[in-house]
BAFIDREN-196699 format. One line per 10 residues: number of its first residue (from 1); for each residue x, y negated, z of N, C-alpha, C, CB. Coordinates in steps of 0.02 Angstrom, whole numbers, plus 50000, padded with zeros to 5 digits. Glycine has a CB too. Layout:
BAFIDREN-196699
NUM = X/Y/Z/X/Y/Z/X/Y/Z/X/Y/Z ~ ...
This chain:
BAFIDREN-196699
1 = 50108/54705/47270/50130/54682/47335/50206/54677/47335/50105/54730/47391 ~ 50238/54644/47347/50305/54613/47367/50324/54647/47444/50297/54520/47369 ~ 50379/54685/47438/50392/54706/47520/50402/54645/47567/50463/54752/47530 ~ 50409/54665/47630/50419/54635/47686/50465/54653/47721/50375/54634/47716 ~ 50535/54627/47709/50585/54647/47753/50619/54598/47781/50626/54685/47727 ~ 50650/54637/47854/50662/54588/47906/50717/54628/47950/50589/54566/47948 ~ 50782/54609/47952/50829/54628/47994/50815/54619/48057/50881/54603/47982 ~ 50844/54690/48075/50837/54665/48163/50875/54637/48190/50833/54707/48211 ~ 50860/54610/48252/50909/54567/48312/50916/54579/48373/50893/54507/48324 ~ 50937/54555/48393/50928/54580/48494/50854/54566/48488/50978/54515/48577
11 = 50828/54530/48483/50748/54511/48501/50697/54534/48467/50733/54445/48497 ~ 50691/54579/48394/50657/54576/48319/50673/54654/48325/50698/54522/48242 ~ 50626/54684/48294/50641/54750/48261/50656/54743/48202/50593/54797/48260 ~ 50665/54784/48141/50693/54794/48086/50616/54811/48060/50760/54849/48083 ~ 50604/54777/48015/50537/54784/47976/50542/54776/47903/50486/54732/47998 ~ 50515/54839/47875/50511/54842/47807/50446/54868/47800/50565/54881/47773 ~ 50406/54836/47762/50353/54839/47746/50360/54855/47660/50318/54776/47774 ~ 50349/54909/47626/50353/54937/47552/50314/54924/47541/50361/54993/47527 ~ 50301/54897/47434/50264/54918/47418/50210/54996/47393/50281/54886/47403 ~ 50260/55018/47423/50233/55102/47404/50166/55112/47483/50334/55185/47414
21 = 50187/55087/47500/50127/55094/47562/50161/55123/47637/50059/55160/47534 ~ 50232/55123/47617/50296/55150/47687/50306/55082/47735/50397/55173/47647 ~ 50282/55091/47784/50299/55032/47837/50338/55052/47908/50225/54997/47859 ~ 50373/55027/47917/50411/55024/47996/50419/54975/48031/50471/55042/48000 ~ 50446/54998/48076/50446/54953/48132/50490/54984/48188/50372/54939/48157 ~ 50552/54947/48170/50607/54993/48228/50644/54957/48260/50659/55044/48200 ~ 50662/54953/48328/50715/54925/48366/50676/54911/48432/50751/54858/48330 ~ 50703/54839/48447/50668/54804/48496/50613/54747/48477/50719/54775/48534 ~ 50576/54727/48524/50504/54713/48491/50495/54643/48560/50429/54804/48491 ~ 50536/54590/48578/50539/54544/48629/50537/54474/48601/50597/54557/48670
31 = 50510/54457/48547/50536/54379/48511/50500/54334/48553/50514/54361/48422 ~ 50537/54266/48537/50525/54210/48578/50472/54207/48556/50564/54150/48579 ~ 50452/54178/48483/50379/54166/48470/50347/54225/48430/50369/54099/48431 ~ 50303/54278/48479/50287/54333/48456/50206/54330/48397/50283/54376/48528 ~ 50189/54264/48413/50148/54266/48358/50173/54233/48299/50089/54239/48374 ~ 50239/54196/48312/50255/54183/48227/50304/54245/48204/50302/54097/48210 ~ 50318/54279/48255/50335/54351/48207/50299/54393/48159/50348/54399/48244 ~ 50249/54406/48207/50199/54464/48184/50148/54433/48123/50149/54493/48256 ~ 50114/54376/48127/50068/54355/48093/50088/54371/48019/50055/54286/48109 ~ 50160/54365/47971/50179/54374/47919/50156/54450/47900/50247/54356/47920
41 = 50171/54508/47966/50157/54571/47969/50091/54574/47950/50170/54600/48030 ~ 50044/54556/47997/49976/54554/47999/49935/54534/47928/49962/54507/48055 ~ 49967/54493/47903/49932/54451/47851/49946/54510/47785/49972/54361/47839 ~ 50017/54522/47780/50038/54583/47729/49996/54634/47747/50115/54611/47733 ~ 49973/54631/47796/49921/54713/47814/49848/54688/47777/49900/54734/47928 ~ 49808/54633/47791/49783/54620/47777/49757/54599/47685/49794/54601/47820 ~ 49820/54575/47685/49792/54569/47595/49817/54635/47559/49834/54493/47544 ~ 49848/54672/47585/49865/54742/47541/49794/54787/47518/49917/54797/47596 ~ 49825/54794/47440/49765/54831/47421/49783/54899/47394/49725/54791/47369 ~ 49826/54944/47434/49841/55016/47434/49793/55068/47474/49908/55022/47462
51 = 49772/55118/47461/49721/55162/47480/49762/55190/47540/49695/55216/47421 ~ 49810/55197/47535/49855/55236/47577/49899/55210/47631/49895/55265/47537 ~ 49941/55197/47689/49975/55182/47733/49999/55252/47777/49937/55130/47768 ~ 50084/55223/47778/50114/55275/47810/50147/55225/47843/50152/55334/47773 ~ 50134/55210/47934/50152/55179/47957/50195/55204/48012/50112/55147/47962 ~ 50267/55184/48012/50324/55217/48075/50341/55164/48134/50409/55239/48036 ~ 50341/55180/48195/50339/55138/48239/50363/55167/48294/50284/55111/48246 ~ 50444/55129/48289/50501/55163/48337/50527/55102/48371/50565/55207/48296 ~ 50509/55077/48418/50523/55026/48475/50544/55037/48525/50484/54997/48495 ~ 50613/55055/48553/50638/55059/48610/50591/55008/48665/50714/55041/48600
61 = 50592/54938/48660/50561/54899/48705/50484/54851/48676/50624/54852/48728 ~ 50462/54862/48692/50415/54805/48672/50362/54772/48750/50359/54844/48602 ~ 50382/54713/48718/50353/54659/48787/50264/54659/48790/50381/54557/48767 ~ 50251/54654/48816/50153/54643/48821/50121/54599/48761/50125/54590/48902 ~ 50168/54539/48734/50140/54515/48692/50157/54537/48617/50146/54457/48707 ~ 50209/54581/48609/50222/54630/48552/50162/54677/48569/50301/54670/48552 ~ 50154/54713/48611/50089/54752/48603/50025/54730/48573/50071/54769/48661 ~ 50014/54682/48606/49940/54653/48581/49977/54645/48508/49899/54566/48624 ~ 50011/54596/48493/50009/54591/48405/50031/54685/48360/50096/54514/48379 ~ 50045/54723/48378/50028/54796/48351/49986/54801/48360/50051/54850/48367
71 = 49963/54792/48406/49879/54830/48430/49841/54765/48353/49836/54801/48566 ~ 49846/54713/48346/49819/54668/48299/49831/54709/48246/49848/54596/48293 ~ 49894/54719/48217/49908/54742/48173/49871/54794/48151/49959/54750/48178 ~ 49881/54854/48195/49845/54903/48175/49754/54916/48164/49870/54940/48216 ~ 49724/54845/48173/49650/54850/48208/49650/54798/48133/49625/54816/48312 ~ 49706/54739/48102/49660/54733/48050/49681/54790/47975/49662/54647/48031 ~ 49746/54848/47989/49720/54886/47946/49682/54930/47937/49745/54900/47928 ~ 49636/54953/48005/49582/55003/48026/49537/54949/47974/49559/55016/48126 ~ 49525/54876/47973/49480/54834/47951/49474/54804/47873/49488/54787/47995 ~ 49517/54852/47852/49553/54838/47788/49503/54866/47728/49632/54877/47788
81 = 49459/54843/47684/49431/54915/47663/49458/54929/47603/49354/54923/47656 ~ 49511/54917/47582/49542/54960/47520/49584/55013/47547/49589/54915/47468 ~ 49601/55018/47613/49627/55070/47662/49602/55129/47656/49619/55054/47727 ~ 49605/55173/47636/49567/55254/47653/49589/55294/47693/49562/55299/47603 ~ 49661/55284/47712/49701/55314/47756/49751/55305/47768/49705/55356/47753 ~ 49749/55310/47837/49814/55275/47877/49839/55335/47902/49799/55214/47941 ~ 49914/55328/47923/49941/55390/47957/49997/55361/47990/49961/55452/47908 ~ 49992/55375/48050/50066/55348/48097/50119/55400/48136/50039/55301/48164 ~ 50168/55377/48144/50209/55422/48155/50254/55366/48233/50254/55446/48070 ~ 50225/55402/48299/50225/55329/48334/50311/55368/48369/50131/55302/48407
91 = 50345/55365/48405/50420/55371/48432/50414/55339/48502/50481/55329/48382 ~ 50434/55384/48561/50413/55357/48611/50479/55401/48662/50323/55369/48622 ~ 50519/55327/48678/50574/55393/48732/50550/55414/48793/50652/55365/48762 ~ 50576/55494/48801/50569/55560/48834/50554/55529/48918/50650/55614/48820 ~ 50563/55461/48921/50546/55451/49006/50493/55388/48987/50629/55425/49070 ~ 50477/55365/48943/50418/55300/48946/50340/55329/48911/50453/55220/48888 ~ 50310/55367/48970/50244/55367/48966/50179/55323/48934/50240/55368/49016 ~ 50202/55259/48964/50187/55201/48931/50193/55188/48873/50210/55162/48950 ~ 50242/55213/48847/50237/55204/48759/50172/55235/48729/50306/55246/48716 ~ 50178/55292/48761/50156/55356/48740/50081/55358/48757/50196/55413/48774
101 = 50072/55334/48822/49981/55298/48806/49971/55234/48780/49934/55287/48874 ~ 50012/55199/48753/49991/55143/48727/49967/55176/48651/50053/55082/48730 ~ 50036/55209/48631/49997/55266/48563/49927/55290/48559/50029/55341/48561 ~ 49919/55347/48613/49857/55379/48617/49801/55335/48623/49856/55423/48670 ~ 49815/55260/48656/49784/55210/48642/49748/55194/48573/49824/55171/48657 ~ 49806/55169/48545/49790/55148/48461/49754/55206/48424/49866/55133/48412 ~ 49766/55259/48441/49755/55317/48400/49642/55323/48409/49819/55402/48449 ~ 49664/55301/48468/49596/55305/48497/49538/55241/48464/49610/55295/48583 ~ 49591/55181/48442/49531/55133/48435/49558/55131/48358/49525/55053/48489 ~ 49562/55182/48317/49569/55155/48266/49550/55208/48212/49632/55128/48265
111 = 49564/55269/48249/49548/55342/48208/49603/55358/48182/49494/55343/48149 ~ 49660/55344/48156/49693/55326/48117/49738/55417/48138/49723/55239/48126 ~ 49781/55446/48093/49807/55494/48123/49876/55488/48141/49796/55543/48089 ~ 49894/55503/48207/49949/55483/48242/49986/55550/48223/49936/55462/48324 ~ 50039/55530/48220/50123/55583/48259/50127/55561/48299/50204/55588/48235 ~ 50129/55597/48357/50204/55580/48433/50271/55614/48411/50184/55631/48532 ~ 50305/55571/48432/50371/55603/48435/50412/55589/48505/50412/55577/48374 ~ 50449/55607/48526/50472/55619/48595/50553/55619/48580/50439/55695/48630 ~ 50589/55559/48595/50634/55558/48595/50697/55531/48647/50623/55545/48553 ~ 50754/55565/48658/50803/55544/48709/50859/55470/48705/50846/55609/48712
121 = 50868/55436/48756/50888/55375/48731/50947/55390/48691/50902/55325/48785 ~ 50992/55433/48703/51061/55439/48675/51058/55469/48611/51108/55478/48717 ~ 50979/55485/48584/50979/55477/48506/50965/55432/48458/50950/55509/48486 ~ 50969/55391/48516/50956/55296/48466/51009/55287/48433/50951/55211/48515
């Protein structure tokens, strides 16, 4: 597998997708065209043939249609079957609840084993 990396922008998170099976996803999460962002993501999830995934997912903002494409993301590597285990480590600041059930969300439709982490804005 060939990584997947992608500087962030005002609009883009910072995405590096390893071949070791290390993936992130950090910044802001608002792009104009949110399905020609993610689909490159999605598709690398999809043809990867690693047993393992350690997936980090630290998004200050993400818009409704960044959700659904994570929520994609993460539902076709639940669908993946060279996957044996996934593990996430999700980052959610200390006043957005909403992050934080959107997590317990994913965690819920996917099995997959979550971290919360709980963090303050002025440690961005």
């Amino acid at each position: 597998m060939t990584p997947l990396l992608l500087e962030e922008t005002a609009y883009t998170p910072k995405v590096q997708f390893q071949p070791d099976g290390n993936l992130s996803l950090v910044g802001k999460s608002l792009p104009e065209d949110t399905m020609k962002f993610y689909q490159p993501l999605v598709e690398w999830i999809a043809e990867c043939n690693l047993p393992k995934l350690n997936i980090t997912v630290r998004l200050d903002y993400m818009n409704s249609s960044s959700a659904h494409h994570i929520s994609k993301l993460l539902l076709t590597a639940k669908d993946n079957p060279n996957l044996k285990e996934c593990n996430v480590e999700w980052y959610y600041e200390s006043d957005d609840e909403d992050s934080l059930d959107f997590g317990k969300e994913l965690e819920y439709l996917t099995d997959f084993k979550f971290k919360f982490y709980r963090y303050a804005e002025a440690e961005i």
